[in-house]
N, C-alpha and C positions, 0 to 999 in steps of 0.2 A: 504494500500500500504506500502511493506515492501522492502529494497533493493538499487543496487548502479545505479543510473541513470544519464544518460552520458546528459550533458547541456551545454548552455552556454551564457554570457550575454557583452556588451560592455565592462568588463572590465577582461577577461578573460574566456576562455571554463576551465569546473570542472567537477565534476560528485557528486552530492548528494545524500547524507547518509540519507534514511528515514526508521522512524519506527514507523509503525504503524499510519502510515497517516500525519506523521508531518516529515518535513528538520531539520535533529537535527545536520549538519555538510557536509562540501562540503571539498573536494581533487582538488587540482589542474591536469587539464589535462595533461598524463603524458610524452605527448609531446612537451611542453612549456617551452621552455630554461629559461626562468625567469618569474615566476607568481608571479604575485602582490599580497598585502594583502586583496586587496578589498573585494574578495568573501567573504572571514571571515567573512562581515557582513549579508550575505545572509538568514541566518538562523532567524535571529534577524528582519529585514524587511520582510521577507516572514509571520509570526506570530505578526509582529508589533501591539501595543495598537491603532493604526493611522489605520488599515485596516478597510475601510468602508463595514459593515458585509449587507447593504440592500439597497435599493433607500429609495432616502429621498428627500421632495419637502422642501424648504421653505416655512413654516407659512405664512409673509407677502404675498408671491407669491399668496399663495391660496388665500388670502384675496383680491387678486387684484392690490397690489403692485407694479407695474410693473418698469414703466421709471422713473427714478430719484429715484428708494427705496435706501436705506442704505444696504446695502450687507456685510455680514463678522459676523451677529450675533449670528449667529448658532442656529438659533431657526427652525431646519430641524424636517419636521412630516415622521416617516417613511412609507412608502409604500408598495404594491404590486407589484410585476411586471407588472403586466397586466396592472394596474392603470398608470403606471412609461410610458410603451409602449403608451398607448393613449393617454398622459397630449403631450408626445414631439409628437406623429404622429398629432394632431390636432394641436398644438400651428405651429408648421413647416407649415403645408399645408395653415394655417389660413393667415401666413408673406408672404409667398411667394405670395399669391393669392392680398395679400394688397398692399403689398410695393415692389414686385418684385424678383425674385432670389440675386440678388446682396447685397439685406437688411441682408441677413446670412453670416456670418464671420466664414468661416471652421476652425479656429485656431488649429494647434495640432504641432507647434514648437515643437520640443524636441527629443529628445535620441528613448524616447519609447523604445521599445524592438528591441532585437540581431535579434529576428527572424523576417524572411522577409512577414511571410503570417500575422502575427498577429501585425502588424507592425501600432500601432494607427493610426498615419496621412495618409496613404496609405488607411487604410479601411473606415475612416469617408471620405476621398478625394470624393473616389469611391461612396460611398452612394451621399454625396454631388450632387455630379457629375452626376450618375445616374435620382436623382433628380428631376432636372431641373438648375443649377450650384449654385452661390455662391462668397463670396470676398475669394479671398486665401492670399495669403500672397509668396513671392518672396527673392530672398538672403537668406541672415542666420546672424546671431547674431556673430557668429563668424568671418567674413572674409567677411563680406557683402560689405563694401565700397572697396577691395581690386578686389573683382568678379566681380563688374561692372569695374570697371578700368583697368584691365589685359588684356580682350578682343579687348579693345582700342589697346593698347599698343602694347602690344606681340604677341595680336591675340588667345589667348586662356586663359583659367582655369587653362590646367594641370599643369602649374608653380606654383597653388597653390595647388591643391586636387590630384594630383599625375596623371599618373606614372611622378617622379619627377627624374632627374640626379640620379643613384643609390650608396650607401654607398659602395658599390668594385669598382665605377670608383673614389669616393671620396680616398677608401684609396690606388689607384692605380696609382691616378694624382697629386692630391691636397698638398700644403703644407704650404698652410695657410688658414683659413677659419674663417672668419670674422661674428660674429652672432651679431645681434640686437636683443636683447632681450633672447640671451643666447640662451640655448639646453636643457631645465628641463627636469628634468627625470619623474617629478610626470605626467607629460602628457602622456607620454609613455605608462601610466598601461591601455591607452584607447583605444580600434579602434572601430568605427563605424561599427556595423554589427557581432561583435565580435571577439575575437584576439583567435585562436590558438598555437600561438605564438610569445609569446611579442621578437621581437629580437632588437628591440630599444638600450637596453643599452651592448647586445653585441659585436655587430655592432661599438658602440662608442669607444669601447675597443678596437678593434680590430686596425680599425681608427687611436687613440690616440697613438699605440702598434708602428703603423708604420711610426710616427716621423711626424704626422700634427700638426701644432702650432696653438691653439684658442685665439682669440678674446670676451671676453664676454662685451657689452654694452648695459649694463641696469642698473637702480638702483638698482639693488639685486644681491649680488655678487654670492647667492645659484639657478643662475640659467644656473650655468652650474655644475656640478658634481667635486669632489674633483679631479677624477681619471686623468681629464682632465688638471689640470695644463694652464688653461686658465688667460690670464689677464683679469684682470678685469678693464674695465673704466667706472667709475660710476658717468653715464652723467646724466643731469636734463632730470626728464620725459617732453616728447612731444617736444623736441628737435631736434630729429634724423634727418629731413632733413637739418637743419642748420650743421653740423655737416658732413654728405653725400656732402651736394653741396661746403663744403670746402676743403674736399679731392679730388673734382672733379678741383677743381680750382689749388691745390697744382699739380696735374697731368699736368695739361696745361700752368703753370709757369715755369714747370720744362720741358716743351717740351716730358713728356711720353705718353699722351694721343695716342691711336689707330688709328691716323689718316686714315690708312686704312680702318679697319673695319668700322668708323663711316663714311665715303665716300660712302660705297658701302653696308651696313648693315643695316643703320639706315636712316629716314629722321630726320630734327628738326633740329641737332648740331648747325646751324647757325643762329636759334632764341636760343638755350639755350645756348650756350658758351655766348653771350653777355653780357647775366643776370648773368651766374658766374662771368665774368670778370669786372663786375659793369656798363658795357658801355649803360645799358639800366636803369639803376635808380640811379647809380651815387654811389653805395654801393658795390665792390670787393667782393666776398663771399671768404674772405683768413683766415684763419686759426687764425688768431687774432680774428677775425669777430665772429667768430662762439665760440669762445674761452667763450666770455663773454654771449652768449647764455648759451653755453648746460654747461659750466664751468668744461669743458675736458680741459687741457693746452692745447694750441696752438702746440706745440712740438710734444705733444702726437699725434696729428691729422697727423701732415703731416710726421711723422713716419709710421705713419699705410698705407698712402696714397703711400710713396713711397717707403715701401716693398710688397705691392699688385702690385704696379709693379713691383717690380723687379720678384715676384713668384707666380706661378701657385698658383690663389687662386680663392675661391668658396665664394661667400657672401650670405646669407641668412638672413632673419624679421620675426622673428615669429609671430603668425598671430593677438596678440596682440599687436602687433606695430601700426596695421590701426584702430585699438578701441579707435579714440580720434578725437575731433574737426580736421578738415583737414585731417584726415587719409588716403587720398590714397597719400598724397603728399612724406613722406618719402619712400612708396616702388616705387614712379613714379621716385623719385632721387635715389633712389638704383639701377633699371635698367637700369639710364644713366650711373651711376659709371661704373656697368659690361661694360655698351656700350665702354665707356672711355676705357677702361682697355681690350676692346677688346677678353675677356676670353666665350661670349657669342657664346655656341652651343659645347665650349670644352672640350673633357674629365676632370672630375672633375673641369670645372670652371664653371663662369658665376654667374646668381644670381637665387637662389630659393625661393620659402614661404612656411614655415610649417615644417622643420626639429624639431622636438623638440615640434612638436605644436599636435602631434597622432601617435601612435604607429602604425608602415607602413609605413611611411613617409619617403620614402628612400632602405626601404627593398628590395633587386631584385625579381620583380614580373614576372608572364607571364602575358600576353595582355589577360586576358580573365573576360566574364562580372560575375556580380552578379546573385544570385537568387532575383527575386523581383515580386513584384505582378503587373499586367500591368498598364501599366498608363489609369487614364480615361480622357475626355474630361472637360473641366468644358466650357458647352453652357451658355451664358448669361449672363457670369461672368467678373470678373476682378479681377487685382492681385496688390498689394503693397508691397513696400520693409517692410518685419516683424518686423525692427525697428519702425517703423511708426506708431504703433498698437494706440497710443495715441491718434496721430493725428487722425485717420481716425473715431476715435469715438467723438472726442472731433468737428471735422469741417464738419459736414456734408454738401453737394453741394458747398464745395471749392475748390481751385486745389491745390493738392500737385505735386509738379515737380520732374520727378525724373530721367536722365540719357537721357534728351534732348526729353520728352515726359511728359505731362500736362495732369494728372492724378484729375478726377474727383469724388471724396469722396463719395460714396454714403453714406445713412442714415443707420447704422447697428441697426436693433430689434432683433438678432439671433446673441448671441456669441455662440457657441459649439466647445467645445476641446476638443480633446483627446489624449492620451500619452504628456504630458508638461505642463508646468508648468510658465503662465508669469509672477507669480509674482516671480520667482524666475531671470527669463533670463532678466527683461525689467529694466530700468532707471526707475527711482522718481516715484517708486512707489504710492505714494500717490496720487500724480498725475494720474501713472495710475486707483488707483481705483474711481476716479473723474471720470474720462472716460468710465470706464470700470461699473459704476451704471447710464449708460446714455440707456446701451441695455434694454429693456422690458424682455428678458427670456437670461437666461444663462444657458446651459446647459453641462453639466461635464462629462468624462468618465474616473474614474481613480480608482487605489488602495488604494489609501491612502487618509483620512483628510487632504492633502495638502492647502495653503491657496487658491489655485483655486477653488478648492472642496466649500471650507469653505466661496467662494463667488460665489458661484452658486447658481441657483434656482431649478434644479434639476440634483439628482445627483445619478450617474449610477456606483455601482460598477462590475468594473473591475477585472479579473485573473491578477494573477503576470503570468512570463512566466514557473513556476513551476507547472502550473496549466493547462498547457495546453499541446499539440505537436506545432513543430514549427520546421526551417530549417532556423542555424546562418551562416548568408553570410556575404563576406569582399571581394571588390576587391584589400583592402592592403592587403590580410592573406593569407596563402599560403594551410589554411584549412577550408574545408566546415564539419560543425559541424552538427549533430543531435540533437536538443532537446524533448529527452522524458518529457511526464508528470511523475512529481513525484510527485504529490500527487492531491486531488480530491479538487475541488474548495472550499476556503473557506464561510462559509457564505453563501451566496445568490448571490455570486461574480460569472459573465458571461462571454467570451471572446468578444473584440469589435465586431468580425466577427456574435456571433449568435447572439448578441443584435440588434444591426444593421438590421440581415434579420429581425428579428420581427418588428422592426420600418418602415422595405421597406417593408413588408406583408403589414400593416397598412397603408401604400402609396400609394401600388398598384403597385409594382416592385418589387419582392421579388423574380421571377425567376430569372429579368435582373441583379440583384444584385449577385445571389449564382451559377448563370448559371449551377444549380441544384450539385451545389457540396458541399458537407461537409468539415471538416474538410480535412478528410483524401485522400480526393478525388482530395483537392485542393495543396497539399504539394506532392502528387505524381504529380500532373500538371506542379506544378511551375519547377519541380526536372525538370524533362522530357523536358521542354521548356529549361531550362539551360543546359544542358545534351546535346542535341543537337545545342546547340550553340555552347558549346566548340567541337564538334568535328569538326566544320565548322572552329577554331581552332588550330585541332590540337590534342585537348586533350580527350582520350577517355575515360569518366568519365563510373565508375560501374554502374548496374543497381539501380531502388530505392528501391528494397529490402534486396539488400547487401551492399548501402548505409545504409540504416537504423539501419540496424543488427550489424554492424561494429561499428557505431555510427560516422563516418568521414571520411573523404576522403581524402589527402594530397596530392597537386598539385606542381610538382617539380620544380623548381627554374627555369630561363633560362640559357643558357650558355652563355651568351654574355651580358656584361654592357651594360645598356641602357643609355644614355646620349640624355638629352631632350635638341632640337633643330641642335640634329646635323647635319643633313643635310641641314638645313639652312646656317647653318655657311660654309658648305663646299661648297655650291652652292644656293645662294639668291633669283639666276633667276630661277632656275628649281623649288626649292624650298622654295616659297615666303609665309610670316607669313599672317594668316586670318588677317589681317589690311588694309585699307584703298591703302596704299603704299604698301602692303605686306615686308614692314621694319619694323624695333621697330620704333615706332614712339616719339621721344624724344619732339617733338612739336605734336599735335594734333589738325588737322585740324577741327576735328569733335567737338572735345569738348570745342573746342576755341569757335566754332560756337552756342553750345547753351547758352551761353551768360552769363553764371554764374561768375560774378564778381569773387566767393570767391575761382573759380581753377582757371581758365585760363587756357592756353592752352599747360605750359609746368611745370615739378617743380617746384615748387618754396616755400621760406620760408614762412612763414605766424603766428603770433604768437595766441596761442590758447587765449579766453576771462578765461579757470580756466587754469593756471598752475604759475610755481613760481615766471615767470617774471610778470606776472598779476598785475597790482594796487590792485585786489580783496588780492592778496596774505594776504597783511597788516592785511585782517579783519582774515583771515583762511590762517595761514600760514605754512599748513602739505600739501600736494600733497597725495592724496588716490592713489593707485593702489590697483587694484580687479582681482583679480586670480583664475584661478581653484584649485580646491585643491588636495591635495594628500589623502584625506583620503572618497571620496566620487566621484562618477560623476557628476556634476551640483549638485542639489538637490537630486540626487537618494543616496539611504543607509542613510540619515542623522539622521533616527532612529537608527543605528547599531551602534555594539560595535567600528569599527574602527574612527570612526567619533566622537562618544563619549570619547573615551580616548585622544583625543586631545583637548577637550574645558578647558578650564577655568571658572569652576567654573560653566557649562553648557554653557557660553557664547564663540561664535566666536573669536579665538585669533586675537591680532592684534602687527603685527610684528612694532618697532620703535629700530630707535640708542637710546644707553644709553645715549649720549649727549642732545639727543632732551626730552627721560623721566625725564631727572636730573634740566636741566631748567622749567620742570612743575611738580616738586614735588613729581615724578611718581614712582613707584619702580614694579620690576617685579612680576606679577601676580596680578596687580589691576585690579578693575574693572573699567572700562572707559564709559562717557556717548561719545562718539564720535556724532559730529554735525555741520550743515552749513543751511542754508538757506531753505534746502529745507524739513530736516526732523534731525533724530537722533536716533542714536542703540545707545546698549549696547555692549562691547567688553574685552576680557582679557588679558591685557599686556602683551606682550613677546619680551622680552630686544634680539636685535639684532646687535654684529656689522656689519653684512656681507648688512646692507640697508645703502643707504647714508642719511648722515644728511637731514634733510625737508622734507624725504617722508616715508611715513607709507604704511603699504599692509594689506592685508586681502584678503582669499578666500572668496569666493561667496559660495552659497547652503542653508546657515544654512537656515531651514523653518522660514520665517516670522513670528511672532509672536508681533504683535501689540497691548501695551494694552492701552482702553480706560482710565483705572484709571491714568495710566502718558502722558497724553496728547498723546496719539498715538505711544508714543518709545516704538520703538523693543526691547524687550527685552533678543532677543536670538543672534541679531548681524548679521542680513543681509546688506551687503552694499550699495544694491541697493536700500535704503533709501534716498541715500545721492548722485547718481550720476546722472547726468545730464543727461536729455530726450532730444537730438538735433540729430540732423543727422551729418554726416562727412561733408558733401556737399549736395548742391543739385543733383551733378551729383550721388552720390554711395550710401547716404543715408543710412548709417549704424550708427551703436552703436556709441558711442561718452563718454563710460563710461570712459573710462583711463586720462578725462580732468577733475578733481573734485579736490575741494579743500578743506579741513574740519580744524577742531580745534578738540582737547580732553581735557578733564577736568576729575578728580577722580568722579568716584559715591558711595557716602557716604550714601546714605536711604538707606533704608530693600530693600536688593535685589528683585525683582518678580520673580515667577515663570515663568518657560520656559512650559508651555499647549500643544503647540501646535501637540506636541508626542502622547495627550492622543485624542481619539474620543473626539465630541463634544456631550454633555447631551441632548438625544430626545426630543421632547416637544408632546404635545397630538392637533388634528388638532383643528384649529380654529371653534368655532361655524358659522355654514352657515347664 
């Protein structure tokens, strides 16, 4: 295979240069007003040392190994396929027959691929499901405790996953806009289902162009763009509702609160006004109060509080904001703010989640759906919020509680994942793999030596999406993309779809599974089911042959701003919000009711067990924040050269004020053993003024890389060594990473080697 072929993946459409059967270079799609670097590294991961070239079982496994083995040694025998097909169709039918449907954990969290047919968790679901079911897994890692919480609230999601207020009613209304956690532009190079057109940072421009004033609050002054001319208040992490429920109180001191709107808009105001105004625990939330929390002046707050009223302003949390102990509390006080402030359902006001948090997020779209493969059932099954992943192997026959329902664990003997990666996405890793060598078989479906791979028991390689056809959908993008194969499988490397039929041939479902369609059978399907959805639309999309041949489709813009919630605002009664009350509910009846001490039933402050006002502070007196990065998606590319040319020294940078490296000795470009309680990386100093004193950052992705010779430290700088495995609450039960507190110290021994790039060395099978 020689030639230019039209592609595309989460962090941009491109079209790759091959020759002679190899990607020796990608072009940006030449419809893409700003394409990221990312793809750059395409070439370099599609050829990676890390592509797993066959199936490989673990040694131990074959030896019998099962519950409680040691996982992660690499001592993998390689295999047949046919061998590979029969060890997972018998071990499968053998658990389910034993221990029930529910004993397999479908895992396949993750990115996975732009394209919607070849789409990992989609296709293992379906086989799953097919089956006879399985445990799945529910929320996301991203926005997980914000998504059960919203529904309460507002009555829906799209305040978080869009269609969201869009960027022309923004720079058409707005003239201030308040961000928690800023507006990063490195998020923007991403959209789910893949971006045709990143218009993220155009959009911003435009915006900024036409005289909106930012707000940026967070400890990292680079997270909002130079161009933007934002202030910057650089509050202490996990603060933010201390800080919200005193601009709400500075509102009702000064008599501007919406008394209207929250009369006839909202229910609650008169269980939460009492608690701002102290009359229920005896503590005022005024702006002094909060002053010695988040250590914003007092001034600074009720400035900001009293030119949001004076001006059309839009507030927004990026979806990092609810990634901490208590995490739905500062967006539940963010929507009373808007409530306060009355700007709820109006051109460019109100409160949104996720501006800055995925490229789309804001873009004017048309209402039309994605390509996607259908949903299947899961009979016999159950689901848990994906934070959870620990618990649910670590407590079998206990209850997890989660969103006013009492959730019973079953016993998982069957991990199978495919497209993701938890030791990349979960907390205290260690912990997880305590848990995670409690299953009898693990099973893997992936491209790369990733450390999932690398604790499997057998392990299935996977196509990249180069290797296959496939069709990139976005309901943020305003393009449906074609992905041709460019080049011919590497290896021994399979697509999840025809691995999978063989495993359901082997089951005895291998018609119900392919409902006799191929590849190409089934991307004309999926086209054709989308195809005539939009025209039910509106929108009269080409056939899938001049789809194809085109390589893209481009879906035109609407003419009218969408602004979310507007007809609520303009009529309550006619149009009332999926809640309870069909109001924002600033009290919640429902959630008061399932009896969780640690929310209760309205906003409220709540101080996290890691963060800086913490007694723990004393021992670890850095506050970690874990971010995505700009040089990778999660852990996808972290072989490639973009990701490469940012480490230090191979290891994970880690952003500090020069104030805080000059007190420990530090200078830039060290190597740091960074550590707390729970574990410890290795990382590369990078001297920053734009962080506030006491807190350190670090992207996430770098692959794990654990060595036994230093007591288990990573030695390539993953952070989720070091962050705490709890939920937000019982009600939302999300990630709780942004609450971690660590210490660093120079590392002075012989650096180790970073491995985990290379394959791991075969071994030959165990004697029988």
């Amino acid at each position: 295979m020689s030639g230019i072929k039209p592609h595309a993946a989460h962090w941009g459409s491109f079209d790759a240069v091959v020759e002679q059967g190899r990607v020796v270079g990608v072009r940006p799609f030449h419809r893409d007003p700003h394409p990221g670097p990312l793809i750059d590294a395409i070439p370099d991961v599609v050829h990676a040392k890390s592509r797993i070239d066959r199936p490989h079982v673990r040694a131990g496994w074959l030896r019998g190994e099962r519950r409680g083995a040691e996982r992660g040694d690499r001592d993998f025998v390689p295999v047949s396929w046919d061998r590979a097909i029969r060890l997972v169709a018998e071990e499968t039918q053998r658990v389910r027959a034993e221990f029930g449907h529910p004993s397999i954990m479908g895992g396949s969290y993750g990115w996975s691929s732009a394209g919607r047919f070849h789409h990992a968790k989609s296709q293992l679901q379906r086989f799953l499901g097919l089956g006879g079911g399985y445990t799945n897994q529910v929320t996301n890692y991203s926005y997980g405790a914000g998504m059960t919480l919203m529904p309460h609230i507002l009555g829906t999601n799209e305040v978080i996953q869009g269609p969201v207020t869009d960027w022309r009613s923004i720079l058409r209304h707005t003239k201030l806009m308040i961000c928690l956690g800023g507006l990063p532009l490195k998020n923007a190079l991403v959209t789910a289902g893949g971006a045709g057109a990143h218009e993220y940072v155009p959009w911003l421009k435009q915006v900024a162009a036409a005289g909106v004033r930012f707000v940026n609050i967070s400890p990292f002054r680079g997270d909002t763009p130079d161009f933007l001319d934002a202030q910057w208040v650089p509050i202490r992490p996990n603060t933010d509702t201390a800080l919200i429920l005193a601009m709400i109180h500075t509102l009702v001191d000064a008599g501007l609160e919406d008394r209207g709107f929250l009369a006839t808009h909202c229910t609650g105001w008169d269980r939460l006004r009492p608690y701002v105004l102290g009359e229920t625990d005896g503590t005022p939330k005024t702006a002094a109060w909060a002053a010695a929390i988040t250590e914003v002046p007092a001034e600074t707050i009720r400035a900001l509080a009293l030119e949001a009223a004076r001006l059309p302003t839009m507030l927004t949390a990026t979806w990092s904001i609810q990634r901490a102990e208590h995490g739905e509390q500062p967006w539940w006080a963010l929507v009373a703010l808007a409530a306060a402030l009355g700007g709820i359902g109006k051109p460019g006001e109100g409160v949104m989640f996720g501006y800055g948090s995925l490229n789309g997020m804001g873009t004017p779209r048309r209402e039309l759906p994605s390509v996607s493969l259908p949903a299947t059932r899961n009979p016999g099954g159950l689901s848990i919020p994906v934070a959870r992943v620990t618990e649910l192997l670590e407590r079998p026959g206990e209850i997890l509680q989660y969103n006013g329902r009492d959730i019973v664990l079953p016993d998982i003997r069957i991990i199978w994942w495919a497209g993701g990666n938890p030791f990349h996405h979960h907390q205290d890793l260690n912990r997880l793999r305590r848990g995670w060598n409690r299953a009898e078989t693990i099973i893997v479906q992936e491209p790369w030596w990733t450390a999932a791979a690398r604790h499997a028991d057998i392990v299935l390689p996977a196509t990249t999406t180069l290797e296959r056809n496939d069709i990139a959908s976005s309901s943020r993008d305003r393009f449906l993309r074609a992905m041709h194969q460019a080049i011919p499988p590497l290896g021994q490397a399979r697509n999840d779809h025809d691995m999978l039929t063989d495993i359901a041939e082997a089951c005895g479902f291998r018609d119900r599974f392919t409902e006799q369609r191929d590849e190409a059978a089934w991307l004309r399907h999926l086209y054709e089911r989308w195809r005539q959805a939009c025209a039910r639309f509106g929108f009269d999309a080409p056939d899938y042959d001049s789809f194809w041949a085109e390589g893209f489709i481009e879906i035109p813009p609407p003419e009218e701003d969408f602004v979310l919630f507007s007809d609520f605002a303009r009529d309550p009664a006619a149009h009332p919000l999926n809640t309870p009350s069909g109001k924002v509910e600033l009290y919640s009846e429902t959630i008061a009711g399932f009896g969780y001490d640690e929310i209760g039933g309205h906003a409220r402050w709540q101080a996290p067990e890691e963060y800086l006002g913490a007694p723990l502070a004393a021992r670890f007196p850095l506050h970690l924040l874990s971010y995505q990065p700009a040089t990778r998606l999660h852990g996808q590319l972290d072989p490639g050269r973009v990701a490469a040319a940012d480490k230090i020294q191979g290891r994970e940078p880690l952003l500090m004020h020069p104030q805080d490296a000059t007190a420990r000795g530090l200078r830039n470009g060290d190597i740091l053993r960074v550590f707390n309680d729970r574990g410890a990386c290795l990382a590369g100093l990078r001297l920053s003024e734009g962080i506030r004193r006491g807190v350190v950052a670090m992207a996430t992705g770098a692959w794990w890389d654990p060595s036994p010779e230093q007591g288990g430290l990573d030695v390539h700088g993953n952070p989720n060594v070091l962050t705490r495995d709890i939920g937000t609450s019982r009600l939302g039960q999300g990630s709780a990473a942004q609450s971690c507190l660590v210490e660093v110290e120079r590392f002075d021994g012989a650096l180790p080697a970073v491995t985990v790039h290379d394959a791991p060395r075969p071994v030959a099978e165990p004697a029988a």
